[in-house]
Each structure stands twice: as C-alpha cells, then as structure tokens.
C-alpha positions as CSV (number, residue, x, y, z in Angstrom):
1,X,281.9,110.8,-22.2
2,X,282.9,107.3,-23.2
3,X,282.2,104.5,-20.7
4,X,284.9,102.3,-21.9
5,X,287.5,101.9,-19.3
6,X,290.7,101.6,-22.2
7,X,289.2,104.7,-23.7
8,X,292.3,106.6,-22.0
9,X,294.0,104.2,-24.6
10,X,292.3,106.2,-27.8
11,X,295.1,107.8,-29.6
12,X,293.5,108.0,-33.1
13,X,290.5,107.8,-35.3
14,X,292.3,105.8,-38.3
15,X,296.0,104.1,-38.5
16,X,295.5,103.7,-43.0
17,X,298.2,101.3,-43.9
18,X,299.2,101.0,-47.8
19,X,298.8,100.3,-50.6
20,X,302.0,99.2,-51.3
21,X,304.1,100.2,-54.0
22,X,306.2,97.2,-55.5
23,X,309.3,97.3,-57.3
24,X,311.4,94.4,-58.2
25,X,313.9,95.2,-55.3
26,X,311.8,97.2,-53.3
27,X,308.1,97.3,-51.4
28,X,306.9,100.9,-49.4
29,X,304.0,101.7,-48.4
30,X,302.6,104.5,-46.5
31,X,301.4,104.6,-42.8
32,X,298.8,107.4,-42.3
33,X,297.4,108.5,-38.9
34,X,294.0,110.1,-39.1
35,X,292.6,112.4,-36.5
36,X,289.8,114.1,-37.3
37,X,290.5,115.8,-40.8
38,X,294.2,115.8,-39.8
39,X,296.1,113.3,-41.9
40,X,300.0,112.3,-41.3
41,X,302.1,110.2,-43.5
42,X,305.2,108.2,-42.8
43,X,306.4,105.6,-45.3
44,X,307.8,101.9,-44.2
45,X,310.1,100.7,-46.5
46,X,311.6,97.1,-47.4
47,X,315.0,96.8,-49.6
48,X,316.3,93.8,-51.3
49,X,319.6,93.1,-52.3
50,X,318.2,90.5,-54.6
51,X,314.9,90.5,-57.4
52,X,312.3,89.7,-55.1
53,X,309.1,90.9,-56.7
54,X,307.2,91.2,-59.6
55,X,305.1,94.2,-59.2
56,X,302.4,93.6,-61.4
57,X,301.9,89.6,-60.2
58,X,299.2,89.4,-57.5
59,X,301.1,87.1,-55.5
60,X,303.3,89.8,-55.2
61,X,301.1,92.1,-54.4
62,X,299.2,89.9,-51.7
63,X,302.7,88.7,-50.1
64,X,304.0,92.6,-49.9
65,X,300.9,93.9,-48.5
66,X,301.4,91.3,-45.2
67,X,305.0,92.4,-45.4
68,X,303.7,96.3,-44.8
69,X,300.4,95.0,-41.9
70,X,303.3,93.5,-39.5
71,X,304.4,96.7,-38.4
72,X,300.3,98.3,-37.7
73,X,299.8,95.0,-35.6
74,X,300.8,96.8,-33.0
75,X,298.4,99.5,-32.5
76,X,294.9,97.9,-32.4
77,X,294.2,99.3,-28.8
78,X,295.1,102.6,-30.0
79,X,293.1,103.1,-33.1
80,X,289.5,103.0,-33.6
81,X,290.0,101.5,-37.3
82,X,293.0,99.8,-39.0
83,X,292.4,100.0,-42.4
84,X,295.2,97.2,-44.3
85,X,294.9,97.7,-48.0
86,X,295.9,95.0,-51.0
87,X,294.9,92.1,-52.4
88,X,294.2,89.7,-49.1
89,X,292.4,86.7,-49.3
90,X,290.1,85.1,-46.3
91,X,293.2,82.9,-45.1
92,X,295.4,86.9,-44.7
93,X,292.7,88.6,-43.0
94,X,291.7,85.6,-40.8
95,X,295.1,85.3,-39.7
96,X,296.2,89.1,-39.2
97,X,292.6,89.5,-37.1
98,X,293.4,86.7,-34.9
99,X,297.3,87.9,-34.4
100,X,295.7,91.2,-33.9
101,X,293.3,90.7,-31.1
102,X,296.5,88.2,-29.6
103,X,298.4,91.2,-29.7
104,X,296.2,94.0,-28.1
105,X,296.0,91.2,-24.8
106,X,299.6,91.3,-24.7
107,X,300.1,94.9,-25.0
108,X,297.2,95.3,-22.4
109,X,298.6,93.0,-19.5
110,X,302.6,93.8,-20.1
111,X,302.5,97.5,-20.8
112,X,299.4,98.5,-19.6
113,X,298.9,96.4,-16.3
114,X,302.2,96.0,-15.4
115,X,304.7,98.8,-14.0
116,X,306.2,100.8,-17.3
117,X,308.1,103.7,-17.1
118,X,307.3,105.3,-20.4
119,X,303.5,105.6,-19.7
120,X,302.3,109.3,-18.7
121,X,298.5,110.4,-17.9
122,X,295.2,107.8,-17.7
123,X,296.7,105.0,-19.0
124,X,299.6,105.1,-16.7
125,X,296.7,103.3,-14.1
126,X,294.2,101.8,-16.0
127,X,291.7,99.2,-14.6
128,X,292.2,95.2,-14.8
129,X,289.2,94.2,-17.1
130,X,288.8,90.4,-18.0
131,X,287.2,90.5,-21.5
132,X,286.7,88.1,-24.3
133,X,287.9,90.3,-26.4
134,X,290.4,93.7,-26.1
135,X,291.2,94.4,-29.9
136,X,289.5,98.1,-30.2
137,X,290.3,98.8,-33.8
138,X,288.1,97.1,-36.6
139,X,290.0,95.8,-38.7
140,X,288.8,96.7,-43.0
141,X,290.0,95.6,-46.0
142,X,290.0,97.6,-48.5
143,X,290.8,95.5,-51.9
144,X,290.3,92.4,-50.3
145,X,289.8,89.0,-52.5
146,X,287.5,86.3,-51.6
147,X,289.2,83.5,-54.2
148,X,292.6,82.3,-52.5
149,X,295.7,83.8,-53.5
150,X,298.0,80.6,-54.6
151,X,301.6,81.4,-55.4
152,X,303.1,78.8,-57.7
153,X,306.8,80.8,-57.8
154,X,308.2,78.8,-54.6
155,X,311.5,78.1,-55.3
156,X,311.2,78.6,-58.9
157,X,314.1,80.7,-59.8
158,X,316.3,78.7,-57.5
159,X,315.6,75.8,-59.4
160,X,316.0,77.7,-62.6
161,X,319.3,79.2,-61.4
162,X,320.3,76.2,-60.4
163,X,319.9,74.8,-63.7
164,X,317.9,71.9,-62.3
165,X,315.8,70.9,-59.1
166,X,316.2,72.5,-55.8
167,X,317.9,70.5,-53.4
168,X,314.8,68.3,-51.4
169,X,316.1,70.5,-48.5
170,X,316.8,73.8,-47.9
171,X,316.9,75.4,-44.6
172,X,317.7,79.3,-43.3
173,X,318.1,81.0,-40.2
174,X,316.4,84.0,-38.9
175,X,319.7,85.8,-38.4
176,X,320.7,88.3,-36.0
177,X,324.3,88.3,-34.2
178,X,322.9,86.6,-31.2
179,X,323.6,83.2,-29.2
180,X,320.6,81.6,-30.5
181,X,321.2,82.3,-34.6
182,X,324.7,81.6,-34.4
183,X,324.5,78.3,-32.3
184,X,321.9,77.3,-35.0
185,X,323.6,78.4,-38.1
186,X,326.7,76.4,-36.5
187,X,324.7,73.5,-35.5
188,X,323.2,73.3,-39.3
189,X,326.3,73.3,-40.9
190,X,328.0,70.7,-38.4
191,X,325.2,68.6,-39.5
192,X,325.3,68.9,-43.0
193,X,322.6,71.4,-43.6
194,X,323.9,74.6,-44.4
195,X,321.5,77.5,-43.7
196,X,320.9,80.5,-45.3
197,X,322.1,83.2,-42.7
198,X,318.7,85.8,-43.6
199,X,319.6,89.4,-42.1
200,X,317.2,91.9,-41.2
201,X,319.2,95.5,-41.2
202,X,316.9,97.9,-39.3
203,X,318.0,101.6,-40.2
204,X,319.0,102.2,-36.7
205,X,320.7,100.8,-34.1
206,X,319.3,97.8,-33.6
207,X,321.3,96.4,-36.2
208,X,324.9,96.8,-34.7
209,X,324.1,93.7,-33.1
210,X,324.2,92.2,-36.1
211,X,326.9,94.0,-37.6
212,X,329.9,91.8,-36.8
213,X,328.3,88.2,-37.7
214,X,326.7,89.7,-41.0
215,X,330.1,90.8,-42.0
216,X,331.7,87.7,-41.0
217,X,329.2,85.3,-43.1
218,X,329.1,88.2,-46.1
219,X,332.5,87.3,-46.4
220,X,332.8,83.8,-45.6
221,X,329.7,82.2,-46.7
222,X,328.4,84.9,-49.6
223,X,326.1,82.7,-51.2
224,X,324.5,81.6,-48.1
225,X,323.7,85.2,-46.7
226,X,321.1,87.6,-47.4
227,X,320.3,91.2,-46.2
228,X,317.0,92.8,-46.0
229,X,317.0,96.5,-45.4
230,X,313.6,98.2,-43.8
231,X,312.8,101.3,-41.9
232,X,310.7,99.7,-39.7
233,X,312.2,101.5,-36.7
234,X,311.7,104.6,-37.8
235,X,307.9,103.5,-38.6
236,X,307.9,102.4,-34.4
237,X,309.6,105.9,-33.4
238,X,307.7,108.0,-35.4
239,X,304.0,105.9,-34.0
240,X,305.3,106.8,-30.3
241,X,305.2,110.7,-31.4
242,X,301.7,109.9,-31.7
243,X,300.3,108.4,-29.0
244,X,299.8,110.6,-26.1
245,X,299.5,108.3,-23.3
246,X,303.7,107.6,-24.0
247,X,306.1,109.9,-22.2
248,X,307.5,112.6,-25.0
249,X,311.5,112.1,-23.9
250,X,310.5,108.2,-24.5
251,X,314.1,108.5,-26.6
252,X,315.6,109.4,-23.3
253,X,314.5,106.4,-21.1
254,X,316.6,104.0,-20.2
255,X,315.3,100.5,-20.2
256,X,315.7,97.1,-22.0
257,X,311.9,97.0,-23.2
258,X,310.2,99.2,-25.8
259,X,307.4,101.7,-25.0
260,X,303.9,99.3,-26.1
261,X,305.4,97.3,-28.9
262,X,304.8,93.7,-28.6
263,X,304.6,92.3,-32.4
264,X,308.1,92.4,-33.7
265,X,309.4,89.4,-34.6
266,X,306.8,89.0,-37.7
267,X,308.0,92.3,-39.0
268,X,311.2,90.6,-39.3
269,X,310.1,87.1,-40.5
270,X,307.5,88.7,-43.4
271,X,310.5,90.9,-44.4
272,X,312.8,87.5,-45.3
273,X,310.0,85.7,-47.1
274,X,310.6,86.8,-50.6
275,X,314.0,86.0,-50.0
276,X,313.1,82.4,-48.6
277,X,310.5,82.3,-51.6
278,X,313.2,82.7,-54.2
279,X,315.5,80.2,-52.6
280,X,313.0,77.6,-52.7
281,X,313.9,77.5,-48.4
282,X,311.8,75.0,-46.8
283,X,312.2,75.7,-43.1
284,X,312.8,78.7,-41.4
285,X,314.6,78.1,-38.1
286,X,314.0,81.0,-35.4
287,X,316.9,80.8,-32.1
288,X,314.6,80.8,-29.6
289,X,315.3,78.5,-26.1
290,X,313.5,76.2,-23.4
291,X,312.0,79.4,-21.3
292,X,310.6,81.4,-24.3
293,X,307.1,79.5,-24.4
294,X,305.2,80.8,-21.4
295,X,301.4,80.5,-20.5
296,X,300.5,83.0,-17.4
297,X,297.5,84.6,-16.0
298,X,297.5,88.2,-14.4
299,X,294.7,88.3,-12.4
300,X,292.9,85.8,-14.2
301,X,293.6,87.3,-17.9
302,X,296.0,84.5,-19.9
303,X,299.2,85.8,-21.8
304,X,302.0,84.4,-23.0
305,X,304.7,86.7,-20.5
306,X,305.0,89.1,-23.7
307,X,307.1,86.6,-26.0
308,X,304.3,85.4,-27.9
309,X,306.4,85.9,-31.0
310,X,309.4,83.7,-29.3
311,X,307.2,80.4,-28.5
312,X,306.4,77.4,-29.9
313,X,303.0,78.3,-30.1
314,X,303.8,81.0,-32.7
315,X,306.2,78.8,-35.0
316,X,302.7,76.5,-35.0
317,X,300.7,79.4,-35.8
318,X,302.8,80.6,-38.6
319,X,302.9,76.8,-39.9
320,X,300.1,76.5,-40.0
321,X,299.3,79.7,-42.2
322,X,302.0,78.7,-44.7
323,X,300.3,75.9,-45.3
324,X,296.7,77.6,-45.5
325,X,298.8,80.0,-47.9
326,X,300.1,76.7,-50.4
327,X,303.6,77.6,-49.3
328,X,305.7,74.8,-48.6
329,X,307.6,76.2,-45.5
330,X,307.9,74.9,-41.9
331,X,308.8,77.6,-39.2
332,X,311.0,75.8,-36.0
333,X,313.1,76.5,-33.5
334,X,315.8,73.8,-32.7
335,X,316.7,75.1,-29.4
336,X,313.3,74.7,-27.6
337,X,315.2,72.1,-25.4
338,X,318.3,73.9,-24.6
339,X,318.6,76.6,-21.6
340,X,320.1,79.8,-22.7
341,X,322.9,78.8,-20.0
342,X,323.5,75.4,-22.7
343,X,323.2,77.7,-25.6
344,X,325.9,80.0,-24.5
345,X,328.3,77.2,-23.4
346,X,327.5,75.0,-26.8
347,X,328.4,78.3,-28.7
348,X,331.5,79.5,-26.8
349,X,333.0,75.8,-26.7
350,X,332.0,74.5,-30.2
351,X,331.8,77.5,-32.5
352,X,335.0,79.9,-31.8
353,X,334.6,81.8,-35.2
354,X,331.0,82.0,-35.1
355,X,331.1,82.9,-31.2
356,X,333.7,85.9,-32.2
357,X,330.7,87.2,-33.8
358,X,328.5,87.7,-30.8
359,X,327.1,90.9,-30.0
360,X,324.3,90.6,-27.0
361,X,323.9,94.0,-25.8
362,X,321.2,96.4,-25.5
363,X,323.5,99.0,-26.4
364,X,326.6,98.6,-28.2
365,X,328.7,100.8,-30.2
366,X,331.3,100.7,-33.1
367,X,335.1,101.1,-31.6
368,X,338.1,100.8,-34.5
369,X,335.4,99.5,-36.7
370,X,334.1,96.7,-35.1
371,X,330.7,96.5,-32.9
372,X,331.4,96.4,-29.1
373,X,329.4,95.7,-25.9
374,X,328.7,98.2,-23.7
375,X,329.2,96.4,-20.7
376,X,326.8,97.9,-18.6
377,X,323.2,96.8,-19.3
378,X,321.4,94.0,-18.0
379,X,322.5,91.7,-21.3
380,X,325.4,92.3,-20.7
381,X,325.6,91.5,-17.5
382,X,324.4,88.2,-18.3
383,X,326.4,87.4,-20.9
384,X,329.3,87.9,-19.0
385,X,327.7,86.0,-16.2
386,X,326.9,83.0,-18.1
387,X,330.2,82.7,-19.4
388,X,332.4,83.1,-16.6
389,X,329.8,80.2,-15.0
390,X,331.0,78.0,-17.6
391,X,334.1,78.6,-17.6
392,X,334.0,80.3,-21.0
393,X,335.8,83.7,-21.9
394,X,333.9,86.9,-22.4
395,X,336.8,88.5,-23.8
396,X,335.6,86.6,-26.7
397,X,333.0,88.7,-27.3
398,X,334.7,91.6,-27.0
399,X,334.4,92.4,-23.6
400,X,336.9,94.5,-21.5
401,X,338.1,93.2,-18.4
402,X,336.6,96.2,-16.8
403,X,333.7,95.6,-18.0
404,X,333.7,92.0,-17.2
405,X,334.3,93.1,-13.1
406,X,331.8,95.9,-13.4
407,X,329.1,93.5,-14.5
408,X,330.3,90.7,-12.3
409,X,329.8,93.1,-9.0
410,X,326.2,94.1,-10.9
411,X,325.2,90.7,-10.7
412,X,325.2,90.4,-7.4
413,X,323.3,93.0,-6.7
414,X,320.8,93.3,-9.2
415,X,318.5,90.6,-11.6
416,X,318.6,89.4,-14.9
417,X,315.6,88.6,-17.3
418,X,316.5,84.9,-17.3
419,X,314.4,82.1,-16.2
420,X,314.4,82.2,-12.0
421,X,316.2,78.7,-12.6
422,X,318.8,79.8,-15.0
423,X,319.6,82.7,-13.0
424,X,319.9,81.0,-9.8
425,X,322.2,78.1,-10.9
426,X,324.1,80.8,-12.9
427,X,324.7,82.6,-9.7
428,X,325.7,79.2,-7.9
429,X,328.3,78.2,-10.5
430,X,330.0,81.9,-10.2
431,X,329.8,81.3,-6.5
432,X,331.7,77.9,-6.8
433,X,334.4,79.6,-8.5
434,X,334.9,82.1,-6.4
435,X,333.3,85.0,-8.7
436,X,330.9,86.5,-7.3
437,X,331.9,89.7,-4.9
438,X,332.9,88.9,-1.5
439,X,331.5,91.0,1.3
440,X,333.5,93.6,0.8
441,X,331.9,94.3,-2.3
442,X,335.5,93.8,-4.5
443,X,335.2,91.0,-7.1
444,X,337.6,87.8,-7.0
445,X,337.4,87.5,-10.7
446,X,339.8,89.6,-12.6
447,X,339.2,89.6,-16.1
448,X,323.2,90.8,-17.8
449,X,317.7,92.0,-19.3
450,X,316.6,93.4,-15.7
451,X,316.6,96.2,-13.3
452,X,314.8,94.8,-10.0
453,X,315.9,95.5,-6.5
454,X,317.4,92.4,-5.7
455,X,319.5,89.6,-7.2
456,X,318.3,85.8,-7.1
457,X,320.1,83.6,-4.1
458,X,322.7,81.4,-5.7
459,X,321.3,77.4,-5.9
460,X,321.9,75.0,-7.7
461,X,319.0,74.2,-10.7
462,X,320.8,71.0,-12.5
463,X,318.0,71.1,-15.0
464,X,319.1,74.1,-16.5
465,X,322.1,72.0,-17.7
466,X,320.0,69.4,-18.8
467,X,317.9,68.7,-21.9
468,X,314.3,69.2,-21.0
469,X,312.0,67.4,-23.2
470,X,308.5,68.9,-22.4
471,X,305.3,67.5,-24.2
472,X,303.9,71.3,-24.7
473,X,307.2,73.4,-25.0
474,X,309.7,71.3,-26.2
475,X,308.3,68.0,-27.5
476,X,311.3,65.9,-29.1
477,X,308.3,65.2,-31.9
478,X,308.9,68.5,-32.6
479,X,312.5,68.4,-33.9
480,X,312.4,67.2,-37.6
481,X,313.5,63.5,-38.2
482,X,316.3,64.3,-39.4
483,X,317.8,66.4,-37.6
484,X,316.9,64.7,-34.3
485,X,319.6,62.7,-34.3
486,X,322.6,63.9,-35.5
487,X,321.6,67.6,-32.7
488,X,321.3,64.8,-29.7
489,X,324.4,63.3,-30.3
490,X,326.2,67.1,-30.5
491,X,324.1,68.5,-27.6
492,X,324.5,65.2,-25.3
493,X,328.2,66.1,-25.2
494,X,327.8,69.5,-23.8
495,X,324.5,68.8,-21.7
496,X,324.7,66.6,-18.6
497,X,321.9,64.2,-19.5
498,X,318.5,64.3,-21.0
499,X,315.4,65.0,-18.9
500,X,311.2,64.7,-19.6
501,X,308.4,65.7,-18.1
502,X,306.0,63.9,-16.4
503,X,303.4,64.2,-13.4
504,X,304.6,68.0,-12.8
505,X,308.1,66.8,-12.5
506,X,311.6,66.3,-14.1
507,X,312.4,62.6,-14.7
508,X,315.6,61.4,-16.2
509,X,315.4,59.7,-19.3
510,X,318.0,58.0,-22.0
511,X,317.8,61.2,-24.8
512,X,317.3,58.3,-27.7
513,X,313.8,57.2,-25.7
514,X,312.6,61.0,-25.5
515,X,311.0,60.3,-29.0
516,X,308.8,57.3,-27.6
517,X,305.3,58.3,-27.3
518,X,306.4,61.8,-28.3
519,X,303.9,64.0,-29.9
520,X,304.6,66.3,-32.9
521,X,304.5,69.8,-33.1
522,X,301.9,71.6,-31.1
C-alpha cells in the first residue's frame, strides 16, 4: 500500500512519447500508455501548409520532438515515467523539466484542490500537501544530446525567397478569432507592422472559433496568414479515456474548463514555430490582457490562478529559452495594460472588419456557413455584456437579439470569469443605461466564463478603463521601443487616462512618463 497521499492520482506506469516521424510538411509521433505489459498507441499529428522541415537535419529533428513533448506536459502527476524521445540538448530538457514540475502544481491546486465536476473516486478529495516538489513522473530521455543543438536556418528561406534580406522586423500573431488576436493583428497593421496572422486548426471544435477570422485574413491578407493543422484534441480526448480518476461521460459535462489540462497554449505556440522559423519572424505576439498574470496561494501552495501559459511570466520564460536555443525570437503580449473591457471597446470601435470576425464562445456552431455564438454560455454572456456597457453592438458578432436579452437577464443573475473589477464596473455601466433586468425580472434592453451562485454588485472600478502600468505585470519597459509610442497614442484615445502603480495603489500619471524609471521585461 503506497503512503503517498496523490497516489489516488496514479493512472499509468509509462506515458512513451515519440519518436517523431518528419516529413517535409508533416511531424507525428506516437503517444503510448503503458500499464503493466498493456501498451496503447495514439498518434499526435502536426500539418503544414508550407515546407517546414527537413527530416534528416537534426535541428529538425530536435525542434519537432519539443513540438510532440507539449501535449505529455500535462500528465506528470499521472504517470510514474515520461519517457520524451529525440535529439534534446541540456537547454530542451532543462526547460521541459522545469515547465513540467510548474505544471503538475497547477494541475494539483486547480483541478485537484479546487471543486471540479469531472473528478470521480480518491482524487475527487485528495489532501492539501505543501511540497517542494509535486511532479511524480521522472522525466528520461531517450536519445538525448549533450552538445547544443544550434539551428542556423532562421529566416533563411525567407530571405532566399525574398531574393535578398529579411526585413529587420518581422512580427506574427498567435491567432485565434478572439478579441485579443484580432485587436493585435489590427493594432500591428495601424502601426505599420503587419503581422503574420499564425492559425492553429485543432481537428475539432475548438477551431470554429477561429473559423470566421481565418477565412477572412486567407482571403484578404494570403500572404500574411498561415494554418497549422494538429490532432492535438484528439491526443487530450483520447488521455481522459485513460485516467480513471475522470468521470467516463466527461464528453457530456457541461462546463467552460477542461477535465486536468493546464498546458495548452505551448501546444499551440511549438506548433507555429517552423512556420515563424521559415519567415524569419522575430516576435511572436500572444493577446493576452492586464488580469492574466496572477500570483495566488491556496493554503499556502503559490500558483499562478491556472493561466500560467497566459502571463507575463511565461512570455519571459519562453524568451528566455529562445535565446538559450540561438533563436532570434522575442515572445510579448501588447495588451498586458489593457482590461478585457478596453480590449473589447478598442476592437468594436476601431476595427469593424476585423471585429466582424469575432467568435468568443465556448460553443458555437456553423448556421448558413458562417460560425455563430451560441448565446448561452458564460462567454457569451460576457461578450454581450461588455458590449452593450460600451455602447457597442453585439449584433456585430453575430449575436441574435434573443440571445442578446437571454444573456443580458443571465448576467444579472449569475458570474462571469472576469476580473472582480472588470465585472463589477461592467455591471455598473449596463446599470447606467438602463440594461440590466428590472425587478420584475424583464430586461429594458431590446436587442458571459462562470457558473457561481451569484452575480457581482454593480460599482463603479474606473481603472478598468484606464491604462494600468504595473512594474510586475504590465511594465511599460516591457512594450518594445517601438511600438511604445505609436500603441499609446491609439490606446489613449479609447482609454480614459493612464494609471501606475505605486505603494499598493493606483496613481495617475501622464502615459508618456510611464517609461521613466520603468523596468524591462520581467
């Protein structure tokens, strides 16, 4: 009888990952659960529209095999050995250990410790343990290389294709048919930098979200968009069938997070790197806002609120390891002092044909061949929320105007995953127009992430409207030179002043001074 308290958590002896299988448009390799002298094999699966490899260069072979370790990330309380083959050198395998052991802590406190519907058995209640470490797989390395992998192709064949250097600057987005990657593909091209828009098409669902804006750019901006195609949703589905500890019907539950997956963004952002690598791309720009960079403690154990992956502590991690790695590639976002309330209104008021494009929604569907909201989830809800507070139009988006009063009467009733501020002031705008449903439960409008038992009290919160300048989370050293500038003077005529942190408290302060005494990036 084991005396480890996670041991309820053991699913596995062995998750075997790789090796990969390279072809000049295409990487698989296989993911292979071992229990005992059972083996089972799925294969995750990364399409290019685009040459992105060459197989037998081991570069190639070293960047494809962190492509395929994203996805296993994931599992390192589950397993008691992760076994990540290929060529990886000290700088891969300090990095995946570290992002590994990050990870498991997540997955611990946010679907382990905190209420989550999909759990069934032991590990529906397991004990709050303060360890140094919580990572239970080891983590080997099977074809491992101790001399540095260097890869010299950066940019190459754009510069050969272009029949001469690459521009000095080249910068893409992390796409997705969301706020945040529209408003900074738009805000890019308003400033002279157009982006590459870089797609990620999941082989499920998930990618209907992105359906209407990679349509739109495919045909308006070819050149500038690319499309990777992986099946690493299928890879995640198929990993739940073999955990025991999540609920079988886990298809059937409704709710706006996933079962125990916490690393997903990097399954995303490895998948685009060959495509960035080709195009000689020298930032990648992630939309992520003001409230996405979160240090917490539950019951003394420090997270980072599950969005790890969303703060500006991961954009300096990954920096950091392209430049460990000799690639010449800076990883930002430049909404870190925006609100998601400023982010919606600079989208809907700026961008109309990019904000046409929007599809927040934790479940939408195709209707007469274009991707619509569902209207009833808690994104939804919020959406529609945060535009109606601005004054902006929902039916933009493509929502109905029964959908727009359906979500309008769920607001006041129930929460959205928002910062408590944002929420709150939202709320208190609606209730200055005269949105929000009276007492008798009917909405005066005529035209939401959550699920808590009650809605946040309407009051105003004028920093949410604000620029918040915050040494740790949103340092104005932390927007590139040049772009500083020319993104204050656009943002300063949406958001009602500029403010900075100091003593534990908002201060206002002239947006040009926000530089002074500014650290870089964290």
């Amino acid at each position: 009888m084991s005396g480890d308290p996670l041991a309820p958590l053991r699913a596995f002896d062995q998750l075997e990952v790789g090796p990969v299988r390279l072809e000049p448009r295409r990487l698989s390799a296989p993911y292979t659960v071992v229990r005992g002298r059972r083996r089972e094999t799925i294969e995750l699966v990364y399409r290019y529209e685009e040459d992105a490899f060459e197989p037998e260069v081991t570069s190639d072979l070293n960047l494809a095999s962190l492509i395929a370790a994203q996805v296993a990330l994931n599992y390192g309380l589950f397993a008691d050995e992760i076994v990540l083959h290929g060529p990886l050198d000290p700088v891969d395998r300090r990095f995946l250990g570290a992002m590994a052991e990050n990870t498991a802590r997540e997955i611990y406190v946010k679907k382990f410790l905190e209420p989550n519907p999909f759990l069934v058995g032991e590990a529906a209640s397991l004990p709050t343990l303060r360890r140094e470490r919580y990572l239970r797989a080891r983590l080997l390395f099977p074809g491992a290389v101790e001399t540095p992998v260097r890869d010299g192709s950066w940019g190459r064949s754009a510069e050969a294709a272009g029949g001469g250097a690459p521009a000095p600057l080249r910068h893409a987005v992390l796409a997705s048919g969301g706020k945040d990657s529209l408003l900074t593909q738009g805000l890019l091209e308003e400033i002279g930098h157009p982006p590459l828009a870089a797609f990620v098409n999941e082989s499920g669902r998930h990618w209907f979200t992105a359906m209407n804006a990679h349509r739109h750019l495919a045909a308006t901006r070819s050149e500038r968009t690319a499309r990777v195609w992986t099946s690493s949703d299928r890879v995640f589905a198929w990993m739940l069938g073999r955990l025991p500890m999540v609920r079988p019907d886990f298809a059937r539950v409704r709710s706006d997070e996933y079962p125990v997956r916490l690393w997903t963004v990097a399954v995303f952002l490895f998948g685009v790197l060959p495509v960035l690598r080709r195009r000689g791309t020298g930032r990648i720009l992630i939309g992520d806002e003001f409230d996405t960079s979160r240090r917490l403690h539950h019951r003394k154990i420090p997270h980072y609120d599950g969005l790890y992956d969303q703060s500006v502590w991961f954009d300096a991690a990954l920096t950091r390891f392209y430049g460990r790695k000799s690639w010449p590639l800076q990883q930002l976002s430049i909404l870190r002092p925006l609100s998601e309330l400023l982010i919606q209104g600079i989208l809907a008021a700026r961008y109309p044909e990019l904000h046409a494009c929007q599809v927040s929604c934790h479940a939408a569907h195709i209707e007469d061949g274009r991707v619509r909201p569902c209207g009833r989830c808690e994104k939804c809800r919020r959406i529609v929320g945060m535009h109606l507070a601005l004054g902006a139009e929902p039916a933009a988006c493509g929502y109905t105007e029964e959908q727009i009063e359906a979500c309008l009467e769920a607001l006041a009733r129930r929460p959205v995953h928002q910062e408590a501020a944002g929420a709150a002031h939202m709320l208190w705008l609606l209730e200055r127009r005269g949105l929000l449903p009276g007492p008798g439960g009917k909405s005066t409008a005529k035209g939401g992430k959550g699920g808590g038992a009650v809605a946040p009290a309407p009051s105003e919160h004028p920093e949410v409207v604000r620029l918040r300048f915050h040494p740790d989370l949103s340092p104005a050293g932390g927007l590139p030179p040049d772009l500083r500038e020319p993104l204050l003077r656009i943002w300063l005529q949406h958001a009602e002043g500029a403010l900075t942190r100091r003593g534990g408290r908002w201060e206002p302060v002239e947006a040009a001074a926000t530089t002074d005494n500014e650290g870089t990036r964290p």
